[in-house]
N, C-alpha and C positions, 0 to 999 in steps of 0.2 A: 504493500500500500504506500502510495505517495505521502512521504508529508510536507506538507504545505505551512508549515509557522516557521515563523521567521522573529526575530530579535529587534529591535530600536530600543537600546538601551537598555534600562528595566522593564522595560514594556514586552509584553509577549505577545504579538497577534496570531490567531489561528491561519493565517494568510499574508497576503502580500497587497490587498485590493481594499483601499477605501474610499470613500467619496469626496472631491476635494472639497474646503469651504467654500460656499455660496451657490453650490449645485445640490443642496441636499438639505431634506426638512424633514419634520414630523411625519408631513402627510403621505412619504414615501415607505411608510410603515403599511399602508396601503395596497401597496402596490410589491413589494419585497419583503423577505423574511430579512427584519435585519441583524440578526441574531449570525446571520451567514459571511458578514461582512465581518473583513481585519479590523476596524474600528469605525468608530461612529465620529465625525468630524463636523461640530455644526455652523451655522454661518456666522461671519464673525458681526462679533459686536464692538460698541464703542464706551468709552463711560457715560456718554451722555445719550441722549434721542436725536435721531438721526431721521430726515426724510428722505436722503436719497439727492440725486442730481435730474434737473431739468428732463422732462421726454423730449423725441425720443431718448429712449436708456437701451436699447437695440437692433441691431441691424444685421443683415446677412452677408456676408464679401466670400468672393469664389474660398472655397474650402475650409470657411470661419465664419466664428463670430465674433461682430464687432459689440463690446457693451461699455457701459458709464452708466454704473448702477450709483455710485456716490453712496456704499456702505449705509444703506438702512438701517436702523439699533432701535430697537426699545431700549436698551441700557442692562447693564445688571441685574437690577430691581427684579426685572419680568425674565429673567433669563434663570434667577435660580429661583424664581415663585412658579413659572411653569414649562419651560427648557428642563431643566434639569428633571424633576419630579420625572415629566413622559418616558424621557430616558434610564430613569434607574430601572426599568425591569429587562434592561436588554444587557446580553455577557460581554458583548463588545468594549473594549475602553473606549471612554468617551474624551473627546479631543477638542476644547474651548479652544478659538480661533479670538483673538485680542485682535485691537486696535485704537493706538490712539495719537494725538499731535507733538504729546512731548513725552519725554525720556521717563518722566518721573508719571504719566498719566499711565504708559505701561504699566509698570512696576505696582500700582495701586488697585488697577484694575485686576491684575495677574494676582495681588493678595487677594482681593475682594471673591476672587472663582476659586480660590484653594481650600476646597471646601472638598466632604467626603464625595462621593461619586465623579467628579473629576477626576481621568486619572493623568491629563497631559494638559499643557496650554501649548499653543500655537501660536508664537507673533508673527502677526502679519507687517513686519517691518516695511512693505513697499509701499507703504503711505506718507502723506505730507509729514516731515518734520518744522516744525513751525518754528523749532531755533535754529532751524539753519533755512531761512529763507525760502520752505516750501518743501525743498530737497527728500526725496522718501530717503529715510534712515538710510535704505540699504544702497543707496548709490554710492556712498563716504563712508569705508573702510573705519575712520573714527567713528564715525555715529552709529555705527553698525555695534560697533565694540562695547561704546557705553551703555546703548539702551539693551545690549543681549545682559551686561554686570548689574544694571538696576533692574532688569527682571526679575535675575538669578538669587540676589539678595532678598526679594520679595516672596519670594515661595520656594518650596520643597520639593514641588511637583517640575516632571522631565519639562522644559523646554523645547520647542522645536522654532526654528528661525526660517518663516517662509520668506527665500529671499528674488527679490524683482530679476528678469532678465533684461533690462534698461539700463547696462553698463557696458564698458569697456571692457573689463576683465572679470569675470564674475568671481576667479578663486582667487582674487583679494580680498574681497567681501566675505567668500566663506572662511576663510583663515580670521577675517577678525570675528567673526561668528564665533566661531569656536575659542578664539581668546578670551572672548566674552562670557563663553562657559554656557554656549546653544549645546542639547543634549544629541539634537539631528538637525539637518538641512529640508528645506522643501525646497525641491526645486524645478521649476519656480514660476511665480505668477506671470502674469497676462503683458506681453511686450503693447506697447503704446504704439496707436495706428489711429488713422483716421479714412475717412471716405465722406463722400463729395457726391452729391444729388446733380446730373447734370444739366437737368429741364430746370429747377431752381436754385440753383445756383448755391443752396444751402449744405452743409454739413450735414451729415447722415443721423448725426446724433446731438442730442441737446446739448450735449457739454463740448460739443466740436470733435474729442478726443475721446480716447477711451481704451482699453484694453484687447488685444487678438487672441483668442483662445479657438481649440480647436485643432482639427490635423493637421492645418498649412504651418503652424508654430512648432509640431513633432521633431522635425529636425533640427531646428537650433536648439529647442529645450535636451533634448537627447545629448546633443554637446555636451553644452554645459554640463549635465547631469555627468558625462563621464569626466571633463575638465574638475569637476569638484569632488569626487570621489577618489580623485588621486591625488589631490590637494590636500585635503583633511583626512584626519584618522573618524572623522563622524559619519554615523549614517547619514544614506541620501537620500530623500523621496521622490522618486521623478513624478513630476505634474506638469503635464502638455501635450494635448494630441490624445491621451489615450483612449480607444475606442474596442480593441481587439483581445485575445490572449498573445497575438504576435506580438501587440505593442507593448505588452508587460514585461514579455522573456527581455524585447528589444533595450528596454528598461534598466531591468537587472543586470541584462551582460554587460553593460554600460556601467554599473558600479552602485547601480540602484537598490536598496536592500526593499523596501516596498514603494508600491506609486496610488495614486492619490486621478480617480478619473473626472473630469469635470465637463464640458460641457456636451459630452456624450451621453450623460445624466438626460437631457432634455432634450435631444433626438429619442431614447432610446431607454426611458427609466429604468429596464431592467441589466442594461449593460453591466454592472459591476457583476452581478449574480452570473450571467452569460459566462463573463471569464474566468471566472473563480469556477465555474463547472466544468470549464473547457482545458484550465492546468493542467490537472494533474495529466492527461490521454498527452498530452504535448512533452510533459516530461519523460512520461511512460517512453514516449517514441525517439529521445534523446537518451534513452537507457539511466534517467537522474533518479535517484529516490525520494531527493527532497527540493524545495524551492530554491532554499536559501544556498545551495548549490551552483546556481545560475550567476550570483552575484559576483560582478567585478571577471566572470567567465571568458569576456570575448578577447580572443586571442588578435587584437591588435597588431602585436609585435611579427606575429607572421606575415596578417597582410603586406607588411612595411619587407618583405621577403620577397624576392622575384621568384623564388623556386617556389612559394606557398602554392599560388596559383595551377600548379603543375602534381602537385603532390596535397593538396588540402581537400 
């Protein structure tokens, strides 16, 4: 029998497949056993109430989506009055997704969810930092550093530093992640696009700009994901593109220890469950006995070999 659990730290998931933040609610209890999923990952919140950014908030572009949702929050308050409660009957760890403008609004909120049934927080660091001039944390290698140590100080519970693909170099940023004492990477959110209405002359979305998620992003996010996996000694979670059980393996040989599916959620709610049912016959047929076997697997160094080609 295949096994399928894999490791992030102290965290044990039955699997390698969870839903990333903002693709995934209540109401998909519904629709999924989620009891089957690696973890439960809910949408992130803010410390305060949030409405959201200008409609539209999405649009379609060949092989993506474009969105500027502007992080909706009820706050805290409603998040452990009834977020949490729904969630305590399912085995999954549950994965609190934070967000906020300064270093120290992290670090508060991160106390404020370190409560029993949480068993991870997830910063979503690729948002506005409002001491540095708007800049999401995770563009600035500094800023990346300080607010993963005023997290870290703030709770007991693992860490995960979901960090932006809107850089230069993305494993400088996870190097100071991990200085900063992130327990795992997620990597990583929604590269910044726009689109243009040609009959009116207007921007496709109300906020002008907005995030590309989806399969056309699969390849650079896959980069990165293995550029950061050789960088740091932490786990990494690839989040981008994923739709398939090809795109998972594709994942983990890349240095991926689990990945995180998002907006294949809303083509396709049942996706996560699909590929979690589809592993194990795929490893079977790669003669693996377990997942976490996959990880960091892909033989690179041969490709870079003119004989591979001839003998691989």
């Amino acid at each position: 029998m295949v096994d399928l659990t894999v490791r992030i730290g102290s965290l044990t998931l039955t699997n390698p497949v969870m839903p990333a933040s903002g693709t995934f609610a209540e109401t998909m209890a519904s629709v999924i056993d989620l009891d089957r999923l690696g973890a439960l990952v809910t949408k992130t919140i803010t410390p305060d109430i949030r409405y959201g950014n200008a409609q539209p908030r999405v649009t379609e572009v060949p092989g993506a989506m474009l969105s500027s949702i502007g992080i909706p929050s009820k706050g805290p308050d409603h998040y452990l009055a009834e977020v949490l409660p729904f969630y305590a009957g399912y085995r999954p760890p549950l994965v609190a997704s934070i967000s906020a403008s300064t270093a120290d609004g992290f670090a508060a909120l991160a106390a404020r969810l370190s409560v029993p049934g949480v068993a991870c927080i997830e910063a979503n660091i690729s948002c506005p930092n409002l001491e540095a001039d708007g800049r999401a944390f995770a563009m600035v290698a500094a800023d990346t550093e300080t607010v993963m140590r005023r997290i870290k100080t703030a709770t007991t519970l693992p860490v995960w530093a979901k960090l932006t693909p809107n850089v230069g170099d993305i494993t400088v940023i996870a190097r100071a992640a991990e200085a900063g004492g992130a327990d795992a990477l997620v990597v990583a959110n929604a590269l910044l696009a726009m689109a243009i209405d040609i009959e009116t002359f207007r921007p496709r979305l109300g906020n002008v700009m907005g995030g590309l998620t989806g399969a056309a992003v699969k390849p650079v996010i896959l980069r990165m994901v293995y550029q950061c996996a050789r960088a740091v000694a932490l786990p990494v979670i690839g989040c981008g593109g994923i739709a398939t059980v090809e795109d998972v393996v594709e994942y983990m040989l890349a240095g991926a220890t689990a990945v995180q599916v998002g907006t294949a959620n809303f083509i396709h709610p049942t996706t996560t469950i699909d590929i979690i049912e589809a592993l194990p016959g795929l490893l079977e047929r790669h003669g693996l006995v377990a997942a976490a076997r996959l990880t960091g697997a892909v033989r690179a160094d041969e490709a870079a070999d003119p004989l591979w080609a001839a003998v691989g």
